[in-house]
VOLOKOL-570815 format. One record per residue (C-alpha): residue number from 0; residue in one letter; chain; x, y, z. Coordinates in pm, 1 decimal, always signed. Each point is the difference from the previous one (the first is absolute). Example, Ala and Ser with C-alpha at 12.3 -4.5 7.8 and 13.67 -1.06 7.14 Angstrom:
2
seq, type, mol, c1, c2, c3
0, A, A, +1230.0, -450.0, +780.0
1, S, A, +137.0, +344.0, -66.0
END
This chain:
376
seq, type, mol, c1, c2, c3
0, X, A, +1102.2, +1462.6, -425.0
1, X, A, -139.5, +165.5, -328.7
2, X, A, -172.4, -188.2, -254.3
3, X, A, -313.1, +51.1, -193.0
4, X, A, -359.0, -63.5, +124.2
5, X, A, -210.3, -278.8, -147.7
6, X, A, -309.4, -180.9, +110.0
7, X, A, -166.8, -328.6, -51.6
8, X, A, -422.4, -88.7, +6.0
9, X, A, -108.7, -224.3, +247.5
10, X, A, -365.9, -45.2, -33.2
11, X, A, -75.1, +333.0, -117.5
12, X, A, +183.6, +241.7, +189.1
13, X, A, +359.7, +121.1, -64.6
14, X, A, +323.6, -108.1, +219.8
15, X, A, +258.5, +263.3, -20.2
16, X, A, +333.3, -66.3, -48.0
17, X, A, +353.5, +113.2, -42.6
18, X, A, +319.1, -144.4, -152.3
19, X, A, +358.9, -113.1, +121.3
20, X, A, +279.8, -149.6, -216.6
21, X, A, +126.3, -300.8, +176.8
22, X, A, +238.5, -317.1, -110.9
23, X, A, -190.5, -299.8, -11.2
24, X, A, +222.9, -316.5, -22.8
25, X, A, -84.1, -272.1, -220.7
26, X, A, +204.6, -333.9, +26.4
27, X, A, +346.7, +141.7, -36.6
28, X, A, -97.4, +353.4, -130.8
29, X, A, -121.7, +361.4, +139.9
30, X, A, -258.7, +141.9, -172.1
31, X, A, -93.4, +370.4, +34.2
32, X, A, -350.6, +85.1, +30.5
33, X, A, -269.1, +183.6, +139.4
34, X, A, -169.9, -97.1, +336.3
35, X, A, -380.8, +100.4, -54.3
36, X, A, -118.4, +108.8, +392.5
37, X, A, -357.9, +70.9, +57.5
38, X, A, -176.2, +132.3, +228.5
39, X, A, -140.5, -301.6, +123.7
40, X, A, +316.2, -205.2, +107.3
41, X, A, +1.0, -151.1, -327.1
42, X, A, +347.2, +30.6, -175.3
43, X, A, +73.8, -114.0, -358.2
44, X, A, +357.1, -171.0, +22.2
45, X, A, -17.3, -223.5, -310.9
46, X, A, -369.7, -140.1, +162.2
47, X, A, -219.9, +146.8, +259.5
48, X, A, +86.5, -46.3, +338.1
49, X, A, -96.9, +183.3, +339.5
50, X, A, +236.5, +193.5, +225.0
51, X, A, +70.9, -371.3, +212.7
52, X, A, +70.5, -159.8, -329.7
53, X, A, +208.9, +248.2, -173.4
54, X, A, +209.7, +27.4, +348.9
55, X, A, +62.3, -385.4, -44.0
56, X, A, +134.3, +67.6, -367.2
57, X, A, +248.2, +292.2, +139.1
58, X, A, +125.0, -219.7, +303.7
59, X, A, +60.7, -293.9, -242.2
60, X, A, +154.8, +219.7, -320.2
61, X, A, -227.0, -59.4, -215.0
62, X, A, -66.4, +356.5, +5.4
63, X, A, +368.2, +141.6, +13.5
64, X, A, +176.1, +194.3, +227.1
65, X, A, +358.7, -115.8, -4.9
66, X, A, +179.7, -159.5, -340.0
67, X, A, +324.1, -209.5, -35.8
68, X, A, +305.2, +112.9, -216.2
69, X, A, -53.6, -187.6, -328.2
70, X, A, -388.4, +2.7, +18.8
71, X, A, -129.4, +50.1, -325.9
72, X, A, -358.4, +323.3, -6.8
73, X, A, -179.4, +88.3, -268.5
74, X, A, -229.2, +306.9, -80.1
75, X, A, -246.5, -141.5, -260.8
76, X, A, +35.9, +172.9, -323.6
77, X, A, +317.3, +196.9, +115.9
78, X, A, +278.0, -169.6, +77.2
79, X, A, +150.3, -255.2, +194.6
80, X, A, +315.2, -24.2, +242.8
81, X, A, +231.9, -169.1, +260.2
82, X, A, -22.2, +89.7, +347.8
83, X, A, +304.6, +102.7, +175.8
84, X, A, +81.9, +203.2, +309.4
85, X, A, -315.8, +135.7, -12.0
86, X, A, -128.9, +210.4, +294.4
87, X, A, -396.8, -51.0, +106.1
88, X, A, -154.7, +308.3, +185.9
89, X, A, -262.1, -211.9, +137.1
90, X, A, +24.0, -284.0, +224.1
91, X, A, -311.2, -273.2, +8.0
92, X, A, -140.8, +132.6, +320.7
93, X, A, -13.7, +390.9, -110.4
94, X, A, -146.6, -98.9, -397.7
95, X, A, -261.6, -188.8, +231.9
96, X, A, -50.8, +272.1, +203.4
97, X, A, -55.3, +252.9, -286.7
98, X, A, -244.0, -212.5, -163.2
99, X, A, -208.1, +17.7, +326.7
100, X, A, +30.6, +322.0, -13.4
101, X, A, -106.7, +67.1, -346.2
102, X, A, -311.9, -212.8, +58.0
103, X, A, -79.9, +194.3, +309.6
104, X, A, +52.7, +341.0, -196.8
105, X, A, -228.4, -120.4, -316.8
106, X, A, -242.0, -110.9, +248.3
107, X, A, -10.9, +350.4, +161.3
108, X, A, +160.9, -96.7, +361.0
109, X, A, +341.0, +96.3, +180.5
110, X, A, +275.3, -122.8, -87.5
111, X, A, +280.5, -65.0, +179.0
112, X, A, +150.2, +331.2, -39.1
113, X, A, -310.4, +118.2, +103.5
114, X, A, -30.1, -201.0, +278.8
115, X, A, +387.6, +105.3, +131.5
116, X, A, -187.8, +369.8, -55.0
117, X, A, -241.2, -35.1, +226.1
118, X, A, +250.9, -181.1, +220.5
119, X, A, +215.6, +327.1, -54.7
120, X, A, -267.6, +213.4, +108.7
121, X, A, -130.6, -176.8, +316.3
122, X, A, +402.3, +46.7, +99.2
123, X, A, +35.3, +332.0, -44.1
124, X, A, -359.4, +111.5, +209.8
125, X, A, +124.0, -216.4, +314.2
126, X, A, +381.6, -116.6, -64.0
127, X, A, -39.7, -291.0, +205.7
128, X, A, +236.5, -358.1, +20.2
129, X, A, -279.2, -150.7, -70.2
130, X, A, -103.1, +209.9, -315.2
131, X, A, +365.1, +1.5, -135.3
132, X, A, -14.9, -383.3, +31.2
133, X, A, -336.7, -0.3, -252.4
134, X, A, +167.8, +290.9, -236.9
135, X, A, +305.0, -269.9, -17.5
136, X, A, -195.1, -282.2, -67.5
137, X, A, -191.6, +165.4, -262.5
138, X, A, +298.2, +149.9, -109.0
139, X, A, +202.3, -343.1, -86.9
140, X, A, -327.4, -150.8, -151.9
141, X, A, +58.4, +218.0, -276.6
142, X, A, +198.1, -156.8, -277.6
143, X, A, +323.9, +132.7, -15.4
144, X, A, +61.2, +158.0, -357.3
145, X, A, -344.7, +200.9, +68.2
146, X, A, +57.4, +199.0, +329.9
147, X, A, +226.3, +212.7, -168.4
148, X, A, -323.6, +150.7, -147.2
149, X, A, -215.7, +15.4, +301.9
150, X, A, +70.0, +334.4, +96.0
151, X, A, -41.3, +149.7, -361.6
152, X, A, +324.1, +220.5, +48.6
153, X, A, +267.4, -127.9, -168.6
154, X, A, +278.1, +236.9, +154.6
155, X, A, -68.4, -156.6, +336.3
156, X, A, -122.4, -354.4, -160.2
157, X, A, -106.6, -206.4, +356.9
158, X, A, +222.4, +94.9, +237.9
159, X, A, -156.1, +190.8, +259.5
160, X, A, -250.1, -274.5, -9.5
161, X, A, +269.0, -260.1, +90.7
162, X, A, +150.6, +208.2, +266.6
163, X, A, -327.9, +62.9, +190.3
164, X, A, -96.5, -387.3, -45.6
165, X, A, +346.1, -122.2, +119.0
166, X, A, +0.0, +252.5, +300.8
167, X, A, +324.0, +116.4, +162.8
168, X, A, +279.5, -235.5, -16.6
169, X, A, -161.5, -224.5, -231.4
170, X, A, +50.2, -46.1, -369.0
171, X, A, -47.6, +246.2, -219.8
172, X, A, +45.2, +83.7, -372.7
173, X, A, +357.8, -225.7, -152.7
174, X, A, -6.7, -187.0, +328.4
175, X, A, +90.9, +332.5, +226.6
176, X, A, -110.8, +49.7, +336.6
177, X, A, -248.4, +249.7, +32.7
178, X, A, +169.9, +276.5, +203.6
179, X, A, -185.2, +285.4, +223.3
180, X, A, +57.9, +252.5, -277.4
181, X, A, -91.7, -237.6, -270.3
182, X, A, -342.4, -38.1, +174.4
183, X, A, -62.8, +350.6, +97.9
184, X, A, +74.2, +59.6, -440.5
185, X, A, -275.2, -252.5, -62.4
186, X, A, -239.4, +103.2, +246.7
187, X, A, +55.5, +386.0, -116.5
188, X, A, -72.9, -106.1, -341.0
189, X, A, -319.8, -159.6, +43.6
190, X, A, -95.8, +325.3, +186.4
191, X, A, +85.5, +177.6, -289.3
192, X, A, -181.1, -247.5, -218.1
193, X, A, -299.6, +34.1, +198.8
194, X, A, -14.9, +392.1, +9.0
195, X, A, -20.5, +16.4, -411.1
196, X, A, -167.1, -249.5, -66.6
197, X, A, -315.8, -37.9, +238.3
198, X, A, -135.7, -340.4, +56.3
199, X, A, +315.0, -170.1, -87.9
200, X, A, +100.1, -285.5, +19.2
201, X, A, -299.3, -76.5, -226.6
202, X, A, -94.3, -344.5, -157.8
203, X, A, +79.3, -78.6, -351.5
204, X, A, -324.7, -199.7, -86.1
205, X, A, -360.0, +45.5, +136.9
206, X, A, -285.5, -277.0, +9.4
207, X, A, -140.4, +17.3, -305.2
208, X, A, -374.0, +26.9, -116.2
209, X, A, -19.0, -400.0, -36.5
210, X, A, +229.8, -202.9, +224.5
211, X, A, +192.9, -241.6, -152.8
212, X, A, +69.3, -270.9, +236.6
213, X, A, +214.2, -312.0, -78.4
214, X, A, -95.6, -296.4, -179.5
215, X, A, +103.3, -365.3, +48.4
216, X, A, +117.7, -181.6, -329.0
217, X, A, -32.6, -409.8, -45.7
218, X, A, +280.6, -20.0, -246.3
219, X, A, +24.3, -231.0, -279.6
220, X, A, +173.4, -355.8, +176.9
221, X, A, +137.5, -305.0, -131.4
222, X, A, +130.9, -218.3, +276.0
223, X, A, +306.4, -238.1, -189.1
224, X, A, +92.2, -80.7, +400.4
225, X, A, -309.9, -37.2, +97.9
226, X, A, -263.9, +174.4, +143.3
227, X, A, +147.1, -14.2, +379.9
228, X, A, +251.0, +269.2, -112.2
229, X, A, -274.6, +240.0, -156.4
230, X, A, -53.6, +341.6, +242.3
231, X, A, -375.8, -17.3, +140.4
232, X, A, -121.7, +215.4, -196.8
233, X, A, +49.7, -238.9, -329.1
234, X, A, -321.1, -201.7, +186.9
235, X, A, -220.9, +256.5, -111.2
236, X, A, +49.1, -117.0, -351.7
237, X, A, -228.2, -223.1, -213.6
238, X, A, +215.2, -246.9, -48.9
239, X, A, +105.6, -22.8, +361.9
240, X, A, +45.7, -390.3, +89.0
241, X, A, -392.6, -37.1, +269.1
242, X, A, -255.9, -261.0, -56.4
243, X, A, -343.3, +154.0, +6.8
244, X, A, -322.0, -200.1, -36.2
245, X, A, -226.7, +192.4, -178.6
246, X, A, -257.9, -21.5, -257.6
247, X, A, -47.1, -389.4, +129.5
248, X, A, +339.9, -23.0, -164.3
249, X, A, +370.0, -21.8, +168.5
250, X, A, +283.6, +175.5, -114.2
251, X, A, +343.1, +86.3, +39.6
252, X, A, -27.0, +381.6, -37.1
253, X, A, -208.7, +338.7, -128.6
254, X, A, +131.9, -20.4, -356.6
255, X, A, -34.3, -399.9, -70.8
256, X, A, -374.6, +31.9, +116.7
257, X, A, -44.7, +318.7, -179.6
258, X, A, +113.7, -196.5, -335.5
259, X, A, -175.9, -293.6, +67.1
260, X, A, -323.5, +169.0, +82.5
261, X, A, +19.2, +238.7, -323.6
262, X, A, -35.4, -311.0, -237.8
263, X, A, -305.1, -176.5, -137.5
264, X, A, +118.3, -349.3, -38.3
265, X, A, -46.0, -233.1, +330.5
266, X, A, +310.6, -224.8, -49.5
267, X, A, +252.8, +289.7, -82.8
268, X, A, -114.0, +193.0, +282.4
269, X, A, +80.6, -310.8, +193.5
270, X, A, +339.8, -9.3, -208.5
271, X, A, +81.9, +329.6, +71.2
272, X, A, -117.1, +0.1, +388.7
273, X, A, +282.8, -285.6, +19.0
274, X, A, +220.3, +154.9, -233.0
275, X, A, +388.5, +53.9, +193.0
276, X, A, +51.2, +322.5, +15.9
277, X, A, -230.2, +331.9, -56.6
278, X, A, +207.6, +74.7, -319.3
279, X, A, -114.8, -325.6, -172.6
280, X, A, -372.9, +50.5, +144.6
281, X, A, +32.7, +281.0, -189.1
282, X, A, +140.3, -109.9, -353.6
283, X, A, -299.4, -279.1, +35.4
284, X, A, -242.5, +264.2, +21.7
285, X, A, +169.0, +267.5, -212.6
286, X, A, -211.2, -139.7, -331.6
287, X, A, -299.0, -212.1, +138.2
288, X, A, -344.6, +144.4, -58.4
289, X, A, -107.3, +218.6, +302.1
290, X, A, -302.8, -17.3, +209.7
291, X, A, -300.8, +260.2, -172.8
292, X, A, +49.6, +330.9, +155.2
293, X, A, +326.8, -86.6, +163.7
294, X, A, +93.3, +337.8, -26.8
295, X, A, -306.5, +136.2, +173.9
296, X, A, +70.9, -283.9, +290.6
297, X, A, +360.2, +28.0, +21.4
298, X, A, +45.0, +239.1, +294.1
299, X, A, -268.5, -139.2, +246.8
300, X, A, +164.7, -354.4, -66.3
301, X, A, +355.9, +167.2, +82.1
302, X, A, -164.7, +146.3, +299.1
303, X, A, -138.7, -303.0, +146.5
304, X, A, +280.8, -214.7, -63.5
305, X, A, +212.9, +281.8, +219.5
306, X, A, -262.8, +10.7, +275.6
307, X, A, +70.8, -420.4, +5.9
308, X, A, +376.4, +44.3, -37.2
309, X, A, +11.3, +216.4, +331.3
310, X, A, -286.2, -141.1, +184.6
311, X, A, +206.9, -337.3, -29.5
312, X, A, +331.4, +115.7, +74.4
313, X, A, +30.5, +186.9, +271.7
314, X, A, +386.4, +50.2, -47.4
315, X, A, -66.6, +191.9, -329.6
316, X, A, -271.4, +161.2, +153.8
317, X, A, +199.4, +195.0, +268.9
318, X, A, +276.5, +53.7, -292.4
319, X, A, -312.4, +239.5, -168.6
320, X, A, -84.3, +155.4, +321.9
321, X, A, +347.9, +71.9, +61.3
322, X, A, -57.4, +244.3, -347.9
323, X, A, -201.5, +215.2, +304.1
324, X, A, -166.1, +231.3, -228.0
325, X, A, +186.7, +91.0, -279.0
326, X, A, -69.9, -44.4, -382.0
327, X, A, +77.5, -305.9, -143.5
328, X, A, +132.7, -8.7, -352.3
329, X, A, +26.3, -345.4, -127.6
330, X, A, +330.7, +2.8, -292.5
331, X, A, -102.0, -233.7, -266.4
332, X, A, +265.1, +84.0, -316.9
333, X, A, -308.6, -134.0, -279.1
334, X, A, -334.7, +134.6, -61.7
335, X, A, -152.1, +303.0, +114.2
336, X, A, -296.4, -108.6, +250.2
337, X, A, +127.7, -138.9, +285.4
338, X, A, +301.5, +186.1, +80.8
339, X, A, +168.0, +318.8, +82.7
340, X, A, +69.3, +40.2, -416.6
341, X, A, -356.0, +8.4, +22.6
342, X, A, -292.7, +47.2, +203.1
343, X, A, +151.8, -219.9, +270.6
344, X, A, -311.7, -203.9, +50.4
345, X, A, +229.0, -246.1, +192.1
346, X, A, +83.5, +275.2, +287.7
347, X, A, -329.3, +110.6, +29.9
348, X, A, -141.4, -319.7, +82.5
349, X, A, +238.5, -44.5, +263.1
350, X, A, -49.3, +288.8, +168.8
351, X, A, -435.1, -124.0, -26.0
352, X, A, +131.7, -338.5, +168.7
353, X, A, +212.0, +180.3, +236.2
354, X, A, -308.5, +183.5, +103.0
355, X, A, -150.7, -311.3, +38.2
356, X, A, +203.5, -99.3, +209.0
357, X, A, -4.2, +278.3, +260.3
358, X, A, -396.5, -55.6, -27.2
359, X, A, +28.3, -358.7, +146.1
360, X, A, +254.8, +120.7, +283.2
361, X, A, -183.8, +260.5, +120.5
362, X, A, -317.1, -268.9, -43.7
363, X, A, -203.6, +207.3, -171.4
364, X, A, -106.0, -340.4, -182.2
365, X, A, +116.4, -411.0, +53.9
366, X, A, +132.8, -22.2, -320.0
367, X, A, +69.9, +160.4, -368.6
368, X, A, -212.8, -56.6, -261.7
369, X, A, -29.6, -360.8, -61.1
370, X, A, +47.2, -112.0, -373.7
371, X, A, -257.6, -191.6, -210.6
372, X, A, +44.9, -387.2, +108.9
373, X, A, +75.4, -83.8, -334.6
374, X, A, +55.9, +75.6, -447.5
375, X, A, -93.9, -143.7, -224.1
END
């Protein structure tokens, strides 16, 4: 639906985007917002999330669909209200849907419209059971409050596309069977349709100069039930629960060893490798003196302690292959250097490891680059 175009920077090109006011619920309240979809399969709901995650937040209500009588929304700065009797247009499954579709239209591929198009088209050259079956199909995976629009004709709206797709006899437009007449209307009008405008049905969106193809996110995660209730992809973060051995050191994950190993001192770098959780690695490190040049070392030490982290644990490796070959943008909600509010260091390194470790199962080479046997 209409909203205005945006865009975000990710490592110095520009994600275009459009806007979609939606209710986001918080504890007992509805919020109304604006979703921020790019082109990328990134959407803005509150935090970044890809298309998988943000489906998760519609199914569950975070993102809102439905509302109870006596629910209390707000529109910040505006004005707030009680719900009651109130009428949604948009179920979860279709506001899922037309996200999809707005990523695949910013990204400069068919849509589903466009897809029950071409569907429409292959019908009418060679009317066919099998070929109705596809224009169906396509038909139904268009959410519901936008295939009143496919057509761009808003006398006849989508009619004659649902009598075609539902064939004689089956359902057509307000749950009517589609009689003889009713399909020999349709099929006149798309002959009609054809005749002034030449090339019609024609697509909506064309591939664009630079395809866009989607990214995969590893969201921000805290784990108060523990990490066996954390989706895969959460093992792609830092802080990820994996011993590596690295550095003639062991630790308990990527961002305790990355603390440790930024600090000076001998005995608080022992401290901190044994410290309980990342977080209070972290606050150990957060004021100690830092190696000379750390900054200069910093992302060749993040590297190598990822090439240990998945050489080690071949569980989270597969989770990073499963990425296939995507961009990876690493959410991190403070600084600007290793995440996606930055220059997303973090996802490109993955995506070096991943490469890595396609080398060593195609065995191209025995083993990834080794790291130094020691630091001092």
């Amino acid at each position: 639906m209409g909203g205005r175009r945006t865009s975000r920077q990710v490592e110095g090109h520009e994600i275009a985007g459009m806007t979609r006011l939606a209710f986001i619920k918080n504890g007992r309240t509805y919020f109304l917002t604006e979703l921020v979809i790019y082109a990328d399969g990134m959407v803005d709901c509150g935090n970044l999330v890809d298309l998988d995650e943000f489906e998760r937040k519609v199914r569950s209500g975070r993102v809102a669909t439905t509302f109870e009588d006596g629910a209390q929304a707000s529109a910040h700065h505006l004005a707030g209200w009680t719900m009651s009797s109130s009428q949604p247009w948009v179920s979860a499954g279709d506001l899922i849907g037309e996200v999809r579709d707005t990523v695949d239209g910013l990204a400069g591929r068919p849509d589903s419209t466009d897809r029950c198009l071409a569907a429409l088209g292959s019908y009418l050259d060679d009317q066919t059971e099998v070929n109705r079956q596809a224009l169906l199909d396509a038909y139904l995976a268009v959410p519901a409050h936008l295939r009143t629009y496919m057509l761009g004709d808003m006398d006849y709206r989508d009619w004659p596309v649902q009598a075609v797709a539902a064939g004689i006899g089956g359902d057509g437009p307000g749950g009517t069977k589609v009689s003889e007449g009713m399909h020999a209307r349709a099929l006149v009008y798309f002959a009609d349709r054809r005749a002034s405008e030449p090339g019609w049905p024609w697509r909506k969106h064309r591939a664009s100069d630079r395809e866009v193809r989607p990214a995969v996110l590893v969201p921000q995660a805290v784990y108060p039930q523990g990490v066996e209730t954390a989706p895969p992809i959460h093992g792609l973060r830092n802080s990820y629960p994996c011993r590596l051995d690295v550095f003639d050191a062991d630790f308990p994950d990527v961002e305790t060893a990355w603390h440790a190993l930024s600090v000076l001192d001998d005995d608080l770098r022992a401290r901190i490798a044994a410290a309980p959780r990342p977080y209070d690695a972290m606050k150990l490190a957060r004021d100690a003196p830092k190696r000379p040049g750390w900054d200069a070392l910093r992302e060749s030490v993040m590297l190598t302690l990822l090439r240990a982290k998945y050489s080690q644990n071949p569980l989270l490796a597969e989770v990073l292959l499963g990425t296939g070959d995507r961009e990876i943008h690493y959410d991190e909600f403070t600084g600007s250097h290793w995440g996606t509010r930055g220059r997303n260091w973090m996802g490109r390194l993955l995506e070096v490891v991943r490469s890595d470790l396609h080398v060593n199962r195609a065995g191209l080479i025995s083993d990834g680059p080794a790291p130094s046997s020691s630091w001092r």
